[in-house]
Backbone atoms as SQL, in Angstrom:
CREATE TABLE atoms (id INTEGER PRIMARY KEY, chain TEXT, resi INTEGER, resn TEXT, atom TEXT, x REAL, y REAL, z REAL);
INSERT INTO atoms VALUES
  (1, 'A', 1, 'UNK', 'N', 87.853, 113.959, 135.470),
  (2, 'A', 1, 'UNK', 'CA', 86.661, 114.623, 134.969),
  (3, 'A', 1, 'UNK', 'C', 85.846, 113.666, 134.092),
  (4, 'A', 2, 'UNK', 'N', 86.883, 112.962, 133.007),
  (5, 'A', 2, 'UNK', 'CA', 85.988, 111.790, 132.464),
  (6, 'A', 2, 'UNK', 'C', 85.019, 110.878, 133.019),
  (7, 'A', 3, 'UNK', 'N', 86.055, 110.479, 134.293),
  (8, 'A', 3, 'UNK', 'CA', 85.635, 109.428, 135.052),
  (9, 'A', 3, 'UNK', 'C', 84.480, 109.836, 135.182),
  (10, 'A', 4, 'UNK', 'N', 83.889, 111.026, 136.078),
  (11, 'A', 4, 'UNK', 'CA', 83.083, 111.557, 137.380),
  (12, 'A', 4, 'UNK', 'C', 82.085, 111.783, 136.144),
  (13, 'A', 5, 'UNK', 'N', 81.824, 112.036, 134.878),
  (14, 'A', 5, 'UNK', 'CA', 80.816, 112.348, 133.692),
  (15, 'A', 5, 'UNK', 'C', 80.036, 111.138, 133.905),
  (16, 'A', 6, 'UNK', 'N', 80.990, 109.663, 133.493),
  (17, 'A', 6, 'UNK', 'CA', 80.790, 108.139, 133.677),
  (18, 'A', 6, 'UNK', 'C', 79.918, 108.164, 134.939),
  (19, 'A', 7, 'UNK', 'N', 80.448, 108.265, 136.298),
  (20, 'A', 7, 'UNK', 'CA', 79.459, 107.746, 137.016),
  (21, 'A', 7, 'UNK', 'C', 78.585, 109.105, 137.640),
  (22, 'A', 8, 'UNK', 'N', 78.209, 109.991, 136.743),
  (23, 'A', 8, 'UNK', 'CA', 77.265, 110.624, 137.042),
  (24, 'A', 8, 'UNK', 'C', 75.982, 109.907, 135.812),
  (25, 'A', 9, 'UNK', 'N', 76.146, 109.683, 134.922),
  (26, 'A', 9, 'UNK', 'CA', 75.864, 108.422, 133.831),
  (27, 'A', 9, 'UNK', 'C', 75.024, 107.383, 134.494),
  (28, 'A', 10, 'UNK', 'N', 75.804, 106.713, 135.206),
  (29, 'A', 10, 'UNK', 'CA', 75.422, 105.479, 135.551),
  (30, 'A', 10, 'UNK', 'C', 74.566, 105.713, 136.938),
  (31, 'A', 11, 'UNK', 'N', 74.981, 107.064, 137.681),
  (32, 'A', 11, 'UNK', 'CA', 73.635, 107.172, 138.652),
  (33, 'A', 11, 'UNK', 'C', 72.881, 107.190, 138.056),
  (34, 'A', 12, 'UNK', 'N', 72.129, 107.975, 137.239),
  (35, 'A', 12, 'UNK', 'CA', 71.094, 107.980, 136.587),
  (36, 'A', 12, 'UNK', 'C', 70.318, 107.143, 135.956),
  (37, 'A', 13, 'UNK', 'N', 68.979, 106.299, 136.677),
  (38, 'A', 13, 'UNK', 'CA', 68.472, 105.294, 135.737),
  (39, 'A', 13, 'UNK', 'C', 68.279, 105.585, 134.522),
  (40, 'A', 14, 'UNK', 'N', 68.483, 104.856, 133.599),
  (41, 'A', 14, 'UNK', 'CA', 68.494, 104.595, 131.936),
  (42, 'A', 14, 'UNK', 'C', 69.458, 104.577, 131.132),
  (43, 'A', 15, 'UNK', 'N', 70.148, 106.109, 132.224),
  (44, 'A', 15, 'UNK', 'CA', 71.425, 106.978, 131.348),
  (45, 'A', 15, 'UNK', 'C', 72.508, 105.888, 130.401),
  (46, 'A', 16, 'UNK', 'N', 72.903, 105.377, 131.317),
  (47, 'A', 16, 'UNK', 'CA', 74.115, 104.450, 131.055),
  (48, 'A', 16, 'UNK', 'C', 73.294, 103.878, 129.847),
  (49, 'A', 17, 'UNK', 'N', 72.764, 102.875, 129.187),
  (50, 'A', 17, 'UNK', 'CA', 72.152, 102.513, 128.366),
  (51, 'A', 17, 'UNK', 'C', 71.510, 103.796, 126.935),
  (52, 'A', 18, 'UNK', 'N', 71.086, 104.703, 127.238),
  (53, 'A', 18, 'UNK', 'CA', 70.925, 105.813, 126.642),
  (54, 'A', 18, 'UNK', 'C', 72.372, 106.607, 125.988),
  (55, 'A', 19, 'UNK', 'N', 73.058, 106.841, 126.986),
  (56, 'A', 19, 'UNK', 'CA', 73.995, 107.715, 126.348),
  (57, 'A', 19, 'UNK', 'C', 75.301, 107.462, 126.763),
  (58, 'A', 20, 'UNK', 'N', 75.478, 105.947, 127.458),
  (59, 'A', 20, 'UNK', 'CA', 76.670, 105.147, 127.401),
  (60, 'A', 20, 'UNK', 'C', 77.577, 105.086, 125.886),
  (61, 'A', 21, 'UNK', 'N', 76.591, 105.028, 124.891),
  (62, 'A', 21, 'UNK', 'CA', 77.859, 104.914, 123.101),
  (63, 'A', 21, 'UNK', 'C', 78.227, 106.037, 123.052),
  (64, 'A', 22, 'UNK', 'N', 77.417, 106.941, 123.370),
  (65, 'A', 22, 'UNK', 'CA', 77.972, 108.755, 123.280),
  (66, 'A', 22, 'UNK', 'C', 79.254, 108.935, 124.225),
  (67, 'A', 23, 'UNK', 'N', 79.130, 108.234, 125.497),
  (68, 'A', 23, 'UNK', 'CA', 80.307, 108.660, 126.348),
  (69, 'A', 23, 'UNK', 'C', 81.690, 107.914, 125.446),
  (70, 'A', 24, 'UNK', 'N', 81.226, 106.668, 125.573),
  (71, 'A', 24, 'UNK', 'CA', 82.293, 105.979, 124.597),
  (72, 'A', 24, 'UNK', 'C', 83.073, 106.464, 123.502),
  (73, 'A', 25, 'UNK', 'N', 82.228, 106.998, 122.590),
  (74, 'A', 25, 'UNK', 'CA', 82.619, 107.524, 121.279),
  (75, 'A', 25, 'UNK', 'C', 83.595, 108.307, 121.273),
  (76, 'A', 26, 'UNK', 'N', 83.327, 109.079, 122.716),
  (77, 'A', 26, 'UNK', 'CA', 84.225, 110.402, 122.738),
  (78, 'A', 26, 'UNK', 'C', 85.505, 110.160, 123.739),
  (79, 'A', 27, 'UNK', 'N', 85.607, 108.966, 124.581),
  (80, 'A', 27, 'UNK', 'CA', 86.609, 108.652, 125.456),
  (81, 'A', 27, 'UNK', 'C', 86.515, 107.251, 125.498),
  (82, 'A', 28, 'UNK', 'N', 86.836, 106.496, 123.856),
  (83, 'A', 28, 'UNK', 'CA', 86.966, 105.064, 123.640),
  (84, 'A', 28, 'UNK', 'C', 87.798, 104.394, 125.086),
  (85, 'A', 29, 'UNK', 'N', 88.614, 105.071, 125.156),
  (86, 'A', 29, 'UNK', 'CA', 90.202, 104.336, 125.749),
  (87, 'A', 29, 'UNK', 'C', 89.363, 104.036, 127.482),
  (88, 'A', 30, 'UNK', 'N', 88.338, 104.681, 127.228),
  (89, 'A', 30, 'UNK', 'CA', 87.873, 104.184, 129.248),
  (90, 'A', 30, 'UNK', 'C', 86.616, 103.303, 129.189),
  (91, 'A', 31, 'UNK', 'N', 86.673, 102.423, 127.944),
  (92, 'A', 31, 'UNK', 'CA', 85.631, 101.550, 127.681),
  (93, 'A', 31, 'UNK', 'C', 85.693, 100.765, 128.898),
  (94, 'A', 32, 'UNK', 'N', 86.983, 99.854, 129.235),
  (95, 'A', 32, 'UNK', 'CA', 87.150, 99.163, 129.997),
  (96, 'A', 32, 'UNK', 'C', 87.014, 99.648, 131.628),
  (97, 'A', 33, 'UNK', 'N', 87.204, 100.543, 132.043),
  (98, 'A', 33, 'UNK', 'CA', 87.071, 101.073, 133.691),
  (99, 'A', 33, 'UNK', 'C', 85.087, 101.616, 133.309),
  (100, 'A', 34, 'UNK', 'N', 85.185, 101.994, 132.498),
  (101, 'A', 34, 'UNK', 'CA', 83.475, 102.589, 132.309),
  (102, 'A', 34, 'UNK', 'C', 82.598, 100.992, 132.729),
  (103, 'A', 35, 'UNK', 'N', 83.049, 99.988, 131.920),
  (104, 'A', 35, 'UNK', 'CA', 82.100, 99.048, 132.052),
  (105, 'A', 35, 'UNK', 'C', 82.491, 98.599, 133.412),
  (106, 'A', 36, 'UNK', 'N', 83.539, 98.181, 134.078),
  (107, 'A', 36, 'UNK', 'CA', 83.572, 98.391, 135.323),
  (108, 'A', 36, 'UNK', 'C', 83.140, 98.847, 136.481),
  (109, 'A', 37, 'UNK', 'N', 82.819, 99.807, 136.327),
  (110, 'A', 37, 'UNK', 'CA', 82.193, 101.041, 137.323),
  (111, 'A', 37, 'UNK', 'C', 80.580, 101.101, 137.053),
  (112, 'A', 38, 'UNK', 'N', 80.263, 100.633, 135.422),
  (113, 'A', 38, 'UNK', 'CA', 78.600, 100.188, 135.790),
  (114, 'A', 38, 'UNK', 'C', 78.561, 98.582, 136.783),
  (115, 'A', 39, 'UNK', 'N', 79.459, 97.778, 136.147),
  (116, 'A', 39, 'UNK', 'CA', 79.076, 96.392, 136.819),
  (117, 'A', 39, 'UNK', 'C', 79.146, 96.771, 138.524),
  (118, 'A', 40, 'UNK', 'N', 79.875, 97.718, 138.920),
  (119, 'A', 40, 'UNK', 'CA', 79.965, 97.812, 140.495),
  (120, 'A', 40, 'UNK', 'C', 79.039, 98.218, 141.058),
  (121, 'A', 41, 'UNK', 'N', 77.945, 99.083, 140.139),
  (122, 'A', 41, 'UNK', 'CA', 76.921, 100.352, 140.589),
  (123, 'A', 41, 'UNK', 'C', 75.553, 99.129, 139.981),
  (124, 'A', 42, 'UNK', 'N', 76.001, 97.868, 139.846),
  (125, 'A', 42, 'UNK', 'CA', 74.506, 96.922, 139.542),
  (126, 'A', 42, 'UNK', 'C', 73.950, 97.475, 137.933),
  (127, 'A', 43, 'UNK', 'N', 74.558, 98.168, 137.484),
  (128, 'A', 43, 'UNK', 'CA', 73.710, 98.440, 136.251),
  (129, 'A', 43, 'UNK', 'C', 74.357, 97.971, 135.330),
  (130, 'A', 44, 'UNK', 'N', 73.583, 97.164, 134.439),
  (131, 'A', 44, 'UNK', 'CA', 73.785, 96.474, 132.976),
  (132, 'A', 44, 'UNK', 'C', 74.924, 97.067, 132.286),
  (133, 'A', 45, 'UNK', 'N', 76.559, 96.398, 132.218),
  (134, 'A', 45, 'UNK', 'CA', 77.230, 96.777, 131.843),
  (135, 'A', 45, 'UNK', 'C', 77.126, 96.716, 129.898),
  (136, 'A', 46, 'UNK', 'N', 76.126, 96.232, 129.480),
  (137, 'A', 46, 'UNK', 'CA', 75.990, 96.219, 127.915),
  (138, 'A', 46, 'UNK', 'C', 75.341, 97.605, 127.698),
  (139, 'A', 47, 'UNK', 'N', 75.502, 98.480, 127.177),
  (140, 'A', 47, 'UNK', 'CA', 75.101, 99.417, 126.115),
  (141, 'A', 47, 'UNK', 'C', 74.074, 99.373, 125.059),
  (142, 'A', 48, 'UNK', 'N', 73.350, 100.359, 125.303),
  (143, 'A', 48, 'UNK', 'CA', 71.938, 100.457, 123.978),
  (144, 'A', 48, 'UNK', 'C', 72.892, 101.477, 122.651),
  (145, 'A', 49, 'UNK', 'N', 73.357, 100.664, 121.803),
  (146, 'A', 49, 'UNK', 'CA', 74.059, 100.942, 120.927),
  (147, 'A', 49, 'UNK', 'C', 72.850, 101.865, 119.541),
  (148, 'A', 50, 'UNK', 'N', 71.617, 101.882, 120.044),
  (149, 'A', 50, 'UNK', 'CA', 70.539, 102.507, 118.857),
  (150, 'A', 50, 'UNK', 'C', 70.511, 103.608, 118.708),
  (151, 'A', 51, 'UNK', 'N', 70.662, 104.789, 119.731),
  (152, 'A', 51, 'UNK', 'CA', 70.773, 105.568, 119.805),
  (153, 'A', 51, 'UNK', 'C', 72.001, 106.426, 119.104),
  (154, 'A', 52, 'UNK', 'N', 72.853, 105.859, 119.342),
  (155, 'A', 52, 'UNK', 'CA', 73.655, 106.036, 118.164),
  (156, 'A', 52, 'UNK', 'C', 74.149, 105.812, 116.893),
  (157, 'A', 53, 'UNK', 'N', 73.661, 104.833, 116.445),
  (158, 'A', 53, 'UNK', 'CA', 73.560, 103.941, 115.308),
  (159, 'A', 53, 'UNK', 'C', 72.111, 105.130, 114.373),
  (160, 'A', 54, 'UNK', 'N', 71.325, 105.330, 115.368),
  (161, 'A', 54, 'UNK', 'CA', 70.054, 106.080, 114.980),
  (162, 'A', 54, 'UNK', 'C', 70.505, 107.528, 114.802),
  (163, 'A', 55, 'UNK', 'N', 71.470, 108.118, 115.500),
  (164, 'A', 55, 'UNK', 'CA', 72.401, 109.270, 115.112),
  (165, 'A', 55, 'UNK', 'C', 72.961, 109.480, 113.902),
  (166, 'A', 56, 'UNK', 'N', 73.954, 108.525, 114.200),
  (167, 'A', 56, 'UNK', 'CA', 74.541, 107.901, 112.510),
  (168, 'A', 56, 'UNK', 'C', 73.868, 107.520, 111.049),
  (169, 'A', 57, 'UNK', 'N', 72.890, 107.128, 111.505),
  (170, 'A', 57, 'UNK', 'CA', 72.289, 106.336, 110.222),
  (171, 'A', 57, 'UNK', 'C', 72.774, 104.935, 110.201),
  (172, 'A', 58, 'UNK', 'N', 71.829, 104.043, 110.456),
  (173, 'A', 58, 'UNK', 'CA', 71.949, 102.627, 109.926),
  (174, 'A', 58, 'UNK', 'C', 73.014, 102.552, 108.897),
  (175, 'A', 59, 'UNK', 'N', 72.731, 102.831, 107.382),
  (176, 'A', 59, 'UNK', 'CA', 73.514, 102.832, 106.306),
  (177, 'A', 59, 'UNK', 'C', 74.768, 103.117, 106.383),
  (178, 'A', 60, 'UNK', 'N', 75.297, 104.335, 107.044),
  (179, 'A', 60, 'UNK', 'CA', 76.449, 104.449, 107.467),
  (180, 'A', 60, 'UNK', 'C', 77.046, 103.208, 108.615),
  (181, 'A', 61, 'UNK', 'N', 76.549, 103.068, 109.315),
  (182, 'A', 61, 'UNK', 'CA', 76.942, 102.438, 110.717),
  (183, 'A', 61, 'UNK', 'C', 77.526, 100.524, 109.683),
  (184, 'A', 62, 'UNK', 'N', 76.702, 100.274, 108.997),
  (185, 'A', 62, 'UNK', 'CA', 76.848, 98.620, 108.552),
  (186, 'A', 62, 'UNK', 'C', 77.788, 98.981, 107.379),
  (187, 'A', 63, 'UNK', 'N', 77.906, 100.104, 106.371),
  (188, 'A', 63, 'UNK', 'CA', 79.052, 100.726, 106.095),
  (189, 'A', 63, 'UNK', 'C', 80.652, 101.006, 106.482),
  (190, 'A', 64, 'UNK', 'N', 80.287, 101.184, 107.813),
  (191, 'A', 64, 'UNK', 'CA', 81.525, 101.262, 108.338),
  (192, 'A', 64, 'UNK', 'C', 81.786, 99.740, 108.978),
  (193, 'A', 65, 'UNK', 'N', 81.199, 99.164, 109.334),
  (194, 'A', 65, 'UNK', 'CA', 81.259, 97.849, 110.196),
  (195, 'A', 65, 'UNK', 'C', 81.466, 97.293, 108.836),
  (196, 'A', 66, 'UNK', 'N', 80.988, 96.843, 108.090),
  (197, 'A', 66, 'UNK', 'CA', 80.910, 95.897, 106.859),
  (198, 'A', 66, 'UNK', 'C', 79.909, 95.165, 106.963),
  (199, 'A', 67, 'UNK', 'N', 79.068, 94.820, 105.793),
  (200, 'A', 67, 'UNK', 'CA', 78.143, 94.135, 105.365),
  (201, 'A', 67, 'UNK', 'C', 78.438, 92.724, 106.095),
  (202, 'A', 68, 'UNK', 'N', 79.825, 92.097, 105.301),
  (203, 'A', 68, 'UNK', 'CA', 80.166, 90.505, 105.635),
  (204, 'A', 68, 'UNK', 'C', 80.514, 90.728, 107.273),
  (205, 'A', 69, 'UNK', 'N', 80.860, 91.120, 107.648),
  (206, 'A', 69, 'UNK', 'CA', 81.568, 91.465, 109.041),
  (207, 'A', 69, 'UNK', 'C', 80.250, 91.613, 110.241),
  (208, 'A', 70, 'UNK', 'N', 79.201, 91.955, 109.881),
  (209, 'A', 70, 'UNK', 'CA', 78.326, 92.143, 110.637),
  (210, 'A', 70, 'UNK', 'C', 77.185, 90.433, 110.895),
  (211, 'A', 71, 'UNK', 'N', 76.940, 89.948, 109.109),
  (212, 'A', 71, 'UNK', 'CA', 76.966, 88.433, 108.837),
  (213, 'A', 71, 'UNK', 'C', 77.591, 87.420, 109.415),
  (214, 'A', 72, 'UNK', 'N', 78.935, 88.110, 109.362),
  (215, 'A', 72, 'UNK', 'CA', 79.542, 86.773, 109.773),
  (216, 'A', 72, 'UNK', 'C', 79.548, 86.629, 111.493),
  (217, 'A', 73, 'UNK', 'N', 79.324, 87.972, 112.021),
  (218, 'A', 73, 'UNK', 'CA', 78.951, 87.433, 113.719),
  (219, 'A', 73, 'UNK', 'C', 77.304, 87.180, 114.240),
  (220, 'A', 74, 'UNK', 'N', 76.990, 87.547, 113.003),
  (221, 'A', 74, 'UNK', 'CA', 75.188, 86.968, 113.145),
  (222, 'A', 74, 'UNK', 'C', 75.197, 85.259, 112.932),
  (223, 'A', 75, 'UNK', 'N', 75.851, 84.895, 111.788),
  (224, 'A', 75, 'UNK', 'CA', 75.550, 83.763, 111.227),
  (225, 'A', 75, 'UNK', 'C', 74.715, 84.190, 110.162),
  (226, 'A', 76, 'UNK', 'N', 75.345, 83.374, 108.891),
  (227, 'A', 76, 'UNK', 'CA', 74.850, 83.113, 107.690),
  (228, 'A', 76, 'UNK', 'C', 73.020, 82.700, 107.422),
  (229, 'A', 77, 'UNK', 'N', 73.363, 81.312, 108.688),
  (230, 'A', 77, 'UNK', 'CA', 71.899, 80.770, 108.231),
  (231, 'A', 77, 'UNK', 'C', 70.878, 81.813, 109.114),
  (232, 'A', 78, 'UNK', 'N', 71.167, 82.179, 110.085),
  (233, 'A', 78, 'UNK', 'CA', 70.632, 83.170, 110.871),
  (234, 'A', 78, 'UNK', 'C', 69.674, 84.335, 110.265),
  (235, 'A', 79, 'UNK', 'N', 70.743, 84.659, 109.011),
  (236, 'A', 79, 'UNK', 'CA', 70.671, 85.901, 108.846),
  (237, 'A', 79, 'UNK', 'C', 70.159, 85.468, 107.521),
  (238, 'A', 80, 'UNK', 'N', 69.665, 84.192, 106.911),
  (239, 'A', 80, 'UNK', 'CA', 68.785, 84.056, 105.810),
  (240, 'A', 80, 'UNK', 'C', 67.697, 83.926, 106.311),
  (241, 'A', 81, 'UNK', 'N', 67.535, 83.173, 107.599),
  (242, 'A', 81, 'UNK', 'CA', 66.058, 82.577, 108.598),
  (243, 'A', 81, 'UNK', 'C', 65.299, 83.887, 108.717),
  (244, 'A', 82, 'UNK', 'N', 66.366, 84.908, 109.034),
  (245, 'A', 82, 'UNK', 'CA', 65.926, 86.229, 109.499),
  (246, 'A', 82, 'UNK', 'C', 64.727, 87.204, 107.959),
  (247, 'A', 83, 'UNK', 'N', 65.321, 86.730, 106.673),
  (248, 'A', 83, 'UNK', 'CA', 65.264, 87.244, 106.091),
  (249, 'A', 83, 'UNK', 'C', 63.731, 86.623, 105.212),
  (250, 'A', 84, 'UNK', 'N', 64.419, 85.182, 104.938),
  (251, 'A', 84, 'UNK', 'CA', 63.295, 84.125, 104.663),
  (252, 'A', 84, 'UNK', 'C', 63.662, 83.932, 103.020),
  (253, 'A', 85, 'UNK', 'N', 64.036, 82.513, 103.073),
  (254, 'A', 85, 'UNK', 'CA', 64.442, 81.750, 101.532),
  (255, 'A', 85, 'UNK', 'C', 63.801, 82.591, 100.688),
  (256, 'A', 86, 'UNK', 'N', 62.238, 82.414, 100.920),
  (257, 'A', 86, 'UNK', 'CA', 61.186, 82.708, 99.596),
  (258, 'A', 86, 'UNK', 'C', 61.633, 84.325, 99.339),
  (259, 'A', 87, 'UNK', 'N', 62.271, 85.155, 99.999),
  (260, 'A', 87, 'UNK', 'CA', 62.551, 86.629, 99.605),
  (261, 'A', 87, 'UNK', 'C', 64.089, 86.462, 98.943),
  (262, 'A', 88, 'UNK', 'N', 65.106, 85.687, 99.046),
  (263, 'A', 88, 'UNK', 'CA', 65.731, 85.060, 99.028),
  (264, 'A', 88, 'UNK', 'C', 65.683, 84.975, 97.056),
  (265, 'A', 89, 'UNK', 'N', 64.847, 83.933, 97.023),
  (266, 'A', 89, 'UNK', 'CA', 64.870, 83.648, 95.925),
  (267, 'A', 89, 'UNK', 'C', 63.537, 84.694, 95.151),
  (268, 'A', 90, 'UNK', 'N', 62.986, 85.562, 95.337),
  (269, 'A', 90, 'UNK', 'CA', 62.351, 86.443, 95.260),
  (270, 'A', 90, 'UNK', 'C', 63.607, 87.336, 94.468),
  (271, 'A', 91, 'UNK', 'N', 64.113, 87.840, 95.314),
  (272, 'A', 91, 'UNK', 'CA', 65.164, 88.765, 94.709),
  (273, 'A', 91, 'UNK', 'C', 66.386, 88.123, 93.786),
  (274, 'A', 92, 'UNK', 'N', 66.900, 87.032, 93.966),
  (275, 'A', 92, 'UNK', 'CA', 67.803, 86.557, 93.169),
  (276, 'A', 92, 'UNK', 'C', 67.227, 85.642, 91.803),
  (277, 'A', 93, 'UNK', 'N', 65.620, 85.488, 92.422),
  (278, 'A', 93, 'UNK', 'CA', 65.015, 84.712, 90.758),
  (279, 'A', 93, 'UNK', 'C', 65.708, 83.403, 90.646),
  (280, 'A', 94, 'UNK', 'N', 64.772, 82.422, 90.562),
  (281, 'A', 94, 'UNK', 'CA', 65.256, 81.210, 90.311),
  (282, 'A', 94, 'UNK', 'C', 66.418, 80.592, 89.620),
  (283, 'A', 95, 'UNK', 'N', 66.226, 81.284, 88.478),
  (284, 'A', 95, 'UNK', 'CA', 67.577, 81.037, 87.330),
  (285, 'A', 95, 'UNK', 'C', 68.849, 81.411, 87.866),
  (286, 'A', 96, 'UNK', 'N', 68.685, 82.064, 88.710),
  (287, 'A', 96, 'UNK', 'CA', 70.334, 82.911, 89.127),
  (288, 'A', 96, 'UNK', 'C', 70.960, 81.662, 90.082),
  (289, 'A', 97, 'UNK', 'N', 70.103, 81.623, 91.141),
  (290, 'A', 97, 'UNK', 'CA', 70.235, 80.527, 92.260),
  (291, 'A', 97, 'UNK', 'C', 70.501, 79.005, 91.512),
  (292, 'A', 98, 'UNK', 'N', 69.745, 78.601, 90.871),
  (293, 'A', 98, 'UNK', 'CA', 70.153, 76.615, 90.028),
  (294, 'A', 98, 'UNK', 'C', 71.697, 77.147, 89.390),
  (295, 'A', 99, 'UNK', 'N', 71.418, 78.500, 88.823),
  (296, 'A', 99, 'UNK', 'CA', 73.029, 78.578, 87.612),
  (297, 'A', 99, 'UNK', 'C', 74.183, 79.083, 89.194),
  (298, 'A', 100, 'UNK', 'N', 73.976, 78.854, 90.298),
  (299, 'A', 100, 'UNK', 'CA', 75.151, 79.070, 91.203),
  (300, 'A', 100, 'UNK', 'C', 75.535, 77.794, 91.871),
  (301, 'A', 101, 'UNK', 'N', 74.656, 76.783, 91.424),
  (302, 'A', 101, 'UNK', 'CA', 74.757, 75.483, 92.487),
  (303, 'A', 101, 'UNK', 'C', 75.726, 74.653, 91.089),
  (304, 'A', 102, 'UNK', 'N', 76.418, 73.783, 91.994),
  (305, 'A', 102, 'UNK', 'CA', 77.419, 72.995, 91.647),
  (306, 'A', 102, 'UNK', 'C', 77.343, 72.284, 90.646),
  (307, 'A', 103, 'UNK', 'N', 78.086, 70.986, 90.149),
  (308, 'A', 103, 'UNK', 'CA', 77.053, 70.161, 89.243),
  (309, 'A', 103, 'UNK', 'C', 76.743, 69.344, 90.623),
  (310, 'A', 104, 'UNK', 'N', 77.828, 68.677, 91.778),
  (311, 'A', 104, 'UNK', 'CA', 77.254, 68.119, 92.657),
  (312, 'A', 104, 'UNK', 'C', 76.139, 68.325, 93.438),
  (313, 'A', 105, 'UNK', 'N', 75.515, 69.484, 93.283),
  (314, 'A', 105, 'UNK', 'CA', 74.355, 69.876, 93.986),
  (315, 'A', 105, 'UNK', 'C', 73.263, 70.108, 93.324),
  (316, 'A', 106, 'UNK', 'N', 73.220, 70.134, 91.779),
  (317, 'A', 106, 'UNK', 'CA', 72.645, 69.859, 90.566),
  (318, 'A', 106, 'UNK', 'C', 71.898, 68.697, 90.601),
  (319, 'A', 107, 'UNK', 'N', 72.890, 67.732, 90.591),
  (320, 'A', 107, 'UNK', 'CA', 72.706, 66.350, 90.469),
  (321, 'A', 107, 'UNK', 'C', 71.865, 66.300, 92.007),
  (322, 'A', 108, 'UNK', 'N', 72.164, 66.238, 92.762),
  (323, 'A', 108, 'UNK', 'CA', 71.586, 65.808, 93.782),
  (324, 'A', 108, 'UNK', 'C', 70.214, 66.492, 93.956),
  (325, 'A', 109, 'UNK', 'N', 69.914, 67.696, 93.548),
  (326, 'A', 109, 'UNK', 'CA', 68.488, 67.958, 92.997),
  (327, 'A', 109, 'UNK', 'C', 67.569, 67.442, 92.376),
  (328, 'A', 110, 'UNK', 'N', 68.536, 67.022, 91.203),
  (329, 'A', 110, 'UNK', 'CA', 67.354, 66.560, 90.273),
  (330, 'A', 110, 'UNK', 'C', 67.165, 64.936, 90.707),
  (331, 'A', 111, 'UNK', 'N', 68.172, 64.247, 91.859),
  (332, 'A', 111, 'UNK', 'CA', 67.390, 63.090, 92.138),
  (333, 'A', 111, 'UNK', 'C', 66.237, 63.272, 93.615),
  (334, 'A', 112, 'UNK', 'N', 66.636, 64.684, 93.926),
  (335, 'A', 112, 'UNK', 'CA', 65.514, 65.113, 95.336),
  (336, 'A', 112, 'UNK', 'C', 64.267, 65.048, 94.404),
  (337, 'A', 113, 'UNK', 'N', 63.928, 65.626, 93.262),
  (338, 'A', 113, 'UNK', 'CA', 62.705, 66.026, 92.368),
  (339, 'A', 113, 'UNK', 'C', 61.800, 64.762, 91.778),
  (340, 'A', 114, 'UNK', 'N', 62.810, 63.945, 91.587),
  (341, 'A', 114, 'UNK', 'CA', 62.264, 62.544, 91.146),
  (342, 'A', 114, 'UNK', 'C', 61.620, 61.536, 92.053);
């Protein structure tokens, strides 16, 4: 019955992408034959994960995933590029940022400045 939900799903253009995290959520354990049975039927075995995330709430969803955990498969510098130094140091204020750097990175400042 699970199964036959799945590829009534995946007949449907969009479905699978739409309400593929919903099927998931509720019958984790057939992640693996589900994505299967889209790759056989030609349809995009990746998932539009927004729809549920948009269910959930963002806040909750990076909550439960973790802040660092979500960073650390983005990438660090990624996810400052994303954000942008100048907001960066916007929010952390200059003084906070020089009083976190090293003396080795201190020093090597103040001969970048000169």
């Amino acid at each position: 019955m699970k199964l036959q939900l799945a590829q009534v799903v995946l007949q449907q253009p969009g479905w699978w992408q739409r309400y593929g995290a919903f099927l998931l959520l509720f019958h984790p354990h057939l992640k693996q034959e589900m994505e299967h049975m889209a790759q056989l039927s030609g349809t995009d075995a990746e998932i539009d994960l927004r729809p549920l995330i948009h269910a959930v709430g963002l806040p909750v969803a990076v909550r439960q995933l973790g802040l660092k955990q979500i960073i650390d498969a983005v990438g660090l510098k990624r996810a400052l590029e994303e954000v942008g130094l100048k907001q960066v140091i916007a929010e952390f204020g200059l003084e906070e940022l020089l009083a976190s750097l090293t003396p080795e990175q201190r020093e090597g400042l103040k001969q970048r400045l000169q």
